[in-house]
Each structure stands twice: as C-alpha cells, then as structure tokens.
C-alpha positions in Angstrom: -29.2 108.6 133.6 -26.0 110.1 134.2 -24.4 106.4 135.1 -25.5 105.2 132.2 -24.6 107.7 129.9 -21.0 107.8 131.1 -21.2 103.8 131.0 -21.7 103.6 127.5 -19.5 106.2 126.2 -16.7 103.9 127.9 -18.1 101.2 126.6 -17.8 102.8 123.3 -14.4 104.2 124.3 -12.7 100.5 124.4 -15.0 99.4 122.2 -16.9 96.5 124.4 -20.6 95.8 123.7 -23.1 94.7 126.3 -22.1 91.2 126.5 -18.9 91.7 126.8 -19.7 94.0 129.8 -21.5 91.8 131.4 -18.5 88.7 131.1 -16.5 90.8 132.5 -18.7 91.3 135.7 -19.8 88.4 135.5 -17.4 85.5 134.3 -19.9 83.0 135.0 -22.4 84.2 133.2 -21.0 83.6 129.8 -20.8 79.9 131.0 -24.7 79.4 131.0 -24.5 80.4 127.2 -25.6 77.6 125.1 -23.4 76.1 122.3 -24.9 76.1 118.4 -26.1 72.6 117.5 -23.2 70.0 115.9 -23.2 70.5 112.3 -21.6 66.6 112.8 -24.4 64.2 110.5 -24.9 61.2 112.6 -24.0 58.0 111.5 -25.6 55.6 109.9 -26.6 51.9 111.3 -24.7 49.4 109.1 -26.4 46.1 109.1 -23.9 42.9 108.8 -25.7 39.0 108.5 -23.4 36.8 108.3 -24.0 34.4 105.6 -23.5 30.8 107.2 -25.3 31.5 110.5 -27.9 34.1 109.6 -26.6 36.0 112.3 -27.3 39.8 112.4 -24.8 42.4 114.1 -26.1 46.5 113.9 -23.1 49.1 114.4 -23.0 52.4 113.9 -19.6 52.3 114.3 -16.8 50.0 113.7 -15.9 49.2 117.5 -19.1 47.0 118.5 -17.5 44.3 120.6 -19.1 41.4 118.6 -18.6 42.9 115.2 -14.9 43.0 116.1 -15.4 39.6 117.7 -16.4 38.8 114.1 -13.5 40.4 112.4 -11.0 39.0 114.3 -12.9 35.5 113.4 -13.2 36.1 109.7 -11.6 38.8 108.9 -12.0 42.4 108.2 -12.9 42.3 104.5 -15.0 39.1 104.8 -17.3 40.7 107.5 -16.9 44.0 105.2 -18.7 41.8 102.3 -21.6 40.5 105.0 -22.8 44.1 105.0 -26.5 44.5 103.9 
C-alpha cells in the first residue's frame, strides 16, 4: 500500500496518468495499441463500356492498367464519356 501510495502521488506530481506510466516502462507496449478506424470513404467502382466493342473495364481508381491502356488509345475524355 505504501508503494502505491507514494507511486501515485508522483504520478500526480509530474502529472502522468497510468498509461503514460506504463509507456514509459514499457515502450513496447504502447505499440500493441490499436489505431481508430480510417474515417477515409472507400471508393467507388466506376464502370466504363466502351461503345464500339461492348467492352467493359471496372476501376476503382484511375490507374487500372487496361483503363489506361484505353486512355492512351482514345483518349482521356473519350473513355471519360464511356463511363456508365
């Protein structure tokens, strides 16, 4: 009882909670913490059919390989105009 006692008043002395008392004795501890969930939305699937061919390309974002095959081909803002 008397450790503790004494603990806590210097933890209240330099003003460091629990937590922060146990980082410091044990650094890897604060590791195992888990990080809050991404707030990030995730994006959405974009559908392009191209027209002539029927051909469908789904991308969530704009570096598929064969929906920059296609741009390169066509063009951006032709492809752009294919999207469904």
């Amino acid at each position: 009882m008397e450790f503790e006692n004494k603990l806590r008043a210097l933890m209240n002395e330099y003003g460091v909670n629990l937590r922060g008392l146990i980082s410091i004795m044990d650094p890897q501890t604060g590791a195992a913490v888990p990080r809050p969930a991404s707030t990030k939305a995730p994006r959405k699937l974009k559908v392009y059919k191209n027209p002539n061919t029927g051909e469908v390309v789904e991308a969530k974002g704009g570096n598929r390989k064969v929906l920059k095959a296609r741009k390169t081909e066509f063009g951006a803002e032709v492809v752009e105009d294919w999207l469904q």
